[in-house]
N, C-alpha and C positions, 0 to 999 in steps of 0.2 A: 812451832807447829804443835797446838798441843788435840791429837787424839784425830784428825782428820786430813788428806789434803784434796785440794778443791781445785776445779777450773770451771768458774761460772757459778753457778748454782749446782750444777754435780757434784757431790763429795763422795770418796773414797775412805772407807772407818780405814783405822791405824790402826786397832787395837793390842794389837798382838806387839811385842816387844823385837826390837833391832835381830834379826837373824833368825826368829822362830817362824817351827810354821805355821802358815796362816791357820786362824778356826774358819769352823764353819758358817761363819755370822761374815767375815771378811770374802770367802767366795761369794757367798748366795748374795749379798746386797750389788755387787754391780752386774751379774747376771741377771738378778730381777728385775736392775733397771735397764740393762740391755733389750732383756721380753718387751717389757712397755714400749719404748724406742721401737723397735722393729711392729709393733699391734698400731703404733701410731700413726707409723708410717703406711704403713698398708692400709691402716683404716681411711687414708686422706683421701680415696679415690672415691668414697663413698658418704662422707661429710654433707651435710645436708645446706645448699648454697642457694642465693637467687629466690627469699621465701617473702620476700613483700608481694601482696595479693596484686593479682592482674589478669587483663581478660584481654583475651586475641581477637582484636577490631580489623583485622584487615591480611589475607595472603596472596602472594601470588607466587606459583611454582615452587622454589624453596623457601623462599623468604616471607618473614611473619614480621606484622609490627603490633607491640602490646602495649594497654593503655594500665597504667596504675591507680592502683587506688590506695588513698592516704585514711586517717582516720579522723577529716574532714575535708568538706571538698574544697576546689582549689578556687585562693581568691583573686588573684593574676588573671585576667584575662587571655593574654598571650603563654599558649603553649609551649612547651618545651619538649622536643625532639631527639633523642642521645643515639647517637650512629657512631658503632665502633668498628675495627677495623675488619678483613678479611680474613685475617688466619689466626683469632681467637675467637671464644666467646664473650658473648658479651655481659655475661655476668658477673662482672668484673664491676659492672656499673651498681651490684647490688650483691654484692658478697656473703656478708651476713648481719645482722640484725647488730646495730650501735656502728657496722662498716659498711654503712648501706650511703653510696652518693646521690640511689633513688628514694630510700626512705627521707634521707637528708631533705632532697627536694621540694616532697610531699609537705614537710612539715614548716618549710618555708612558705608554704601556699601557693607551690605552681601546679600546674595541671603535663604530667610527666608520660610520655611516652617512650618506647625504644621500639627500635628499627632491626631485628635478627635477620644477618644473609642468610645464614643456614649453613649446610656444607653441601660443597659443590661433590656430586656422583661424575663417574666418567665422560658421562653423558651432557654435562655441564662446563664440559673443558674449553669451549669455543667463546665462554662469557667473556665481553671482557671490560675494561672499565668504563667503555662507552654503557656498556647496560647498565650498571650501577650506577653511573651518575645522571643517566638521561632517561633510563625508565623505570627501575624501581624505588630509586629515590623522589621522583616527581609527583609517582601515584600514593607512597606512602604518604609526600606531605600533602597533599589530595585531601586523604583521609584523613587527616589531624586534622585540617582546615575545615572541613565536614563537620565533626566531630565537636570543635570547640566554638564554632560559630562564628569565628575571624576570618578577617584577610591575611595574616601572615603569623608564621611560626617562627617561634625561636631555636636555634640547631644548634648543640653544643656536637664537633664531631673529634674523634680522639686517636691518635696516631693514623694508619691511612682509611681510617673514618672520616678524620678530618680531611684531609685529600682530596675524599672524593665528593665530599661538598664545596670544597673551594672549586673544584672543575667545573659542578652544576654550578656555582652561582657565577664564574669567571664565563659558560658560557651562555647563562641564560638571565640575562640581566633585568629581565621580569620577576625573577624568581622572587616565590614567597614568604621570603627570609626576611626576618624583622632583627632580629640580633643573631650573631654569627658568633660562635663562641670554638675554639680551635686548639686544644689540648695537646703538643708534643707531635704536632702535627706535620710529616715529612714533605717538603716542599721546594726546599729552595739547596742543590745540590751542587752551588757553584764550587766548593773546595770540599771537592770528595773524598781528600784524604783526612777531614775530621772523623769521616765514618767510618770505621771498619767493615762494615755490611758495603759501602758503597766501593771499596777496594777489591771485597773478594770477588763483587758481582763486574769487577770488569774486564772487560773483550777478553784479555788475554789471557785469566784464566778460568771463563763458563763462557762455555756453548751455550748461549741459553737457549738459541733453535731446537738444536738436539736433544738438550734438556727436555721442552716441553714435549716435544716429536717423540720422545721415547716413553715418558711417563702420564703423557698427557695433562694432568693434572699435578703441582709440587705436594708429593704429601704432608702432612701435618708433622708425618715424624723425624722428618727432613729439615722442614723448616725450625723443628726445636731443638735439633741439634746447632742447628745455624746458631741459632740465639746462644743455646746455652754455651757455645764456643766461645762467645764474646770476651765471658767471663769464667773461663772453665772451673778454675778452683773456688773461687764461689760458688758456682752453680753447683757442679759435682759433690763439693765436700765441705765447704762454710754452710751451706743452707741444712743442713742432715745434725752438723755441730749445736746447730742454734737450736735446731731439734731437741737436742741431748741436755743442753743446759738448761732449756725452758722447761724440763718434762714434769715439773712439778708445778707449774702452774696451767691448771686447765684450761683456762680463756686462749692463753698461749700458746697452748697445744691447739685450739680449734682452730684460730686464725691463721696459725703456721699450715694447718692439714688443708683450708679452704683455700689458701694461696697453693699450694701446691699442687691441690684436684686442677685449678685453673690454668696456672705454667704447664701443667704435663695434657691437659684439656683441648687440645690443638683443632684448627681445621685448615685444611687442603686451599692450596691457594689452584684458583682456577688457570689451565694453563693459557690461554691468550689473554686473561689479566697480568697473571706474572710478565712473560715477554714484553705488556707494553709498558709495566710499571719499571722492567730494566732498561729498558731501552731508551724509551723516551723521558723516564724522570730520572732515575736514577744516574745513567750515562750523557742520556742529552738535556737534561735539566732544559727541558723545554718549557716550561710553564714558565719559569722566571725568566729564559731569552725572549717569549712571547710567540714563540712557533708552535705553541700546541694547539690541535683542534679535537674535536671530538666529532665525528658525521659528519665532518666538514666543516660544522663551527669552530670559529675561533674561541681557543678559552683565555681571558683577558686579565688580567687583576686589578686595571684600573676599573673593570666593568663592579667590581664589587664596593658596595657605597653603601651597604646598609652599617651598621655599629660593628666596628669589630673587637672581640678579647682573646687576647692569644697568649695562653699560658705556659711555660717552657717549667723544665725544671733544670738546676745546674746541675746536677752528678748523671745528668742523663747519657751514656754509652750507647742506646739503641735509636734514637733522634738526638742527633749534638744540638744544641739552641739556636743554634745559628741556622739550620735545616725550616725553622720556627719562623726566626725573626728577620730573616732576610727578607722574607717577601712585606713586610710594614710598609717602605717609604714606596710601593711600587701602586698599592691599594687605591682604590676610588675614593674610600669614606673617611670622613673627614672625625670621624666619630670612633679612634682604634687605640687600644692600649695593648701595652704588654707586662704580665707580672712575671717577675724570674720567683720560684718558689725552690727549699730547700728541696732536696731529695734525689731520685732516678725517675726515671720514665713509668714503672707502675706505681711507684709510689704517689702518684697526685690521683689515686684514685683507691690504694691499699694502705698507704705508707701511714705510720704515727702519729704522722703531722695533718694528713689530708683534713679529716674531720675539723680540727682547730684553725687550719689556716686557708688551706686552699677552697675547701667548700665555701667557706661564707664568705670569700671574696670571688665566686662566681655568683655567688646568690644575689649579693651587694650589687653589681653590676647589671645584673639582671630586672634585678626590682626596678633599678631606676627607669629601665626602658623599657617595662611590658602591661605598660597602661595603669589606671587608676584601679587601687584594690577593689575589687566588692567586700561590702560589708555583709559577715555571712547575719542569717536571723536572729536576734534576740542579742546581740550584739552591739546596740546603739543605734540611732537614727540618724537620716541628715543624707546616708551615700545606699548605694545598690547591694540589695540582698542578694542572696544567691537563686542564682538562675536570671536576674536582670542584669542585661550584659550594659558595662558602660561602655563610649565607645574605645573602637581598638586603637584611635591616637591618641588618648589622653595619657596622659603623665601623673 
């Protein structure tokens, strides 16, 4: 050890010799880096997140869905739709600039939209996943459809984003889904003891009647302690360390603050969505026995036949893979993969690796099925400039 010791990228000086007392150069240095540490973390609540330009095409009551704009426009014909779950936000899909899976998009040449619930007021506790899946999902894709001048959209939906388009498209087998793309998406709930979430939530120990009957709505703060429980000394006290070691590198410092504005970022799950999402998915794993309906419809899996991708990740703790990939050999379409990708469950959308692996094999996937590119102007001759649409089944 000559003159420092270290854990990570922290150093502690030595300066001072075996048994003297410290100077004043040995205090001040990890107190100063203490200050920073503590200004970093406090600053992360106000981290500036979600800054790819976009304009609000469409709302109804709480919910918004926003179109993006790239820095050329999109050559794909077939739009692309991003619906995330219910008790985050969704800016998760667009974090910050070089960790943007909407930038990403953009620059692939699709034409990028998202879907924001909002957050549910008291006044919205009666929602429940019949609404989402049967009316504000159908008029949003409405309005993409509007919008991009096709018959069908393409929908990536991510944890119970994905969920709740598998319901719409399992019970609307019109539905104008052109590729279906399914991110760590909770579904198939036959061996509930992979989950930890799917243990705590059963019968024997939540009321979830009294649960919703008493708070109406799950708060936000509720549900993040839920999660952060999963993995408490990670969450509590490895994520604050990584803090500590990284503090000297600034990039490091943002990314660490934007992930954490987002984790601690919550929204309120609506109380008659909660209840049906314990009840009938989580406990009665109804969509995979095939007893689920929605308004009386039946929701099917074989009814679903457009292309599907469905992306797991293995270190996933908050969707085990299996929650994913159970429901494949049950599908309608004869046109479905699955990739296992390294990481956890935010990570195929925050993680290290996103960017290099997981984006440009949904991109990959996608290109093949979302029609013939346009050729934008001044670009070559022979195929469709922009703004002349080719048609929406071409290849």
């Amino acid at each position: 050890m000559s003159g420092s010791a270290e854990r990570g990228s922290a150093a502690i000086p030595l300066s001072r010799a075996a048994g003297a007392a410290p100077s004043a150069a040995d205090v001040a240095a990890p107190q100063e880096r203490y200050l920073r540490w503590q200004q970093a973390v406090a600053a992360a609540a106000t981290v500036p997140v979600g800054l790819t330009p976009r304009e609000l095409v469409w709302s109804r009551d709480r919910v918004r869905l926003y179109r993006y704009h790239g820095a050329a426009p999109p050559t794909y014909p077939v739009p692309l739709l991003l619906v995330y779950a219910l008790v985050n936000k969704p800016y998760i899909f667009d974090l910050l600039p070089g960790r943007s899976f909407v930038e990403f998009m953009l620059g692939e040449g699709f034409d990028v939209y998202l879907l924001d619930w909002g957050s549910p007021g008291l006044e919205d506790r009666c929602l429940g996943l019949d609404d989402y899946a049967l009316d504000y999902l159908p008029r949003a894709l409405e309005e993409v459809r509007r919008r991009a001048g096709g018959e069908r959209v393409s929908v990536l939906g991510y944890c119970i984003g994905g969920t709740l388009v598998t319901l719409y498209a399992g019970a609307v087998p019109t539905a104008p889904i052109r590729n279906l793309i399914l991110l760590s998406a909770p579904l198939d709930f036959t061996d509930r003891r992979a989950s930890l979430f799917a243990r705590w939530f059963d019968e024997r120990y939540v009321d979830v009647d009294r649960l919703v009957e008493t708070l109406g709505n799950v708060p936000a703060e509720l549900i993040e302690v839920w999660a952060q429980m999963l993995r408490p000394v990670e969450n509590y006290i490895g994520v604050y360390l990584n803090l500590w070691e990284r503090l000297d590198d600034p990039a490091a410092v943002e990314s660490w603050q934007a992930m954490h504005r987002w984790v601690h970022d919550g929204v309120p799950f609506a109380g008659t969505a909660f209840r049906q999402w314990v009840v009938d998915h989580v406990r009665g794993n109804r969509l995979v026995q095939g007893t689920c309906t929605l308004r009386g419809r039946p929701v099917r899996l074989e009814q679903i036949r457009m292309p599907v991708l469905l992306v797991v990740a293995e270190q996933d703790h908050i969707v085990p893979m299996r929650q994913t990939t159970g429901i494949v050999d049950r599908l309608g379409s004869r046109d479905r993969r699955v990739e296992v990708m390294p990481g956890g469950h935010v990570g195929l959308m925050s993680g290290r690796q996103a960017r290099r692996e997981v984006w440009p094999k949904i991109a990959a996937w996608l290109r093949a099925r979302s029609g013939r590119p346009r050729r934008l102007a001044g670009r070559g001759g022979g195929r469709c400039r922009w703004g002349e649409r080719s048609p929406v089944g071409a290849r």
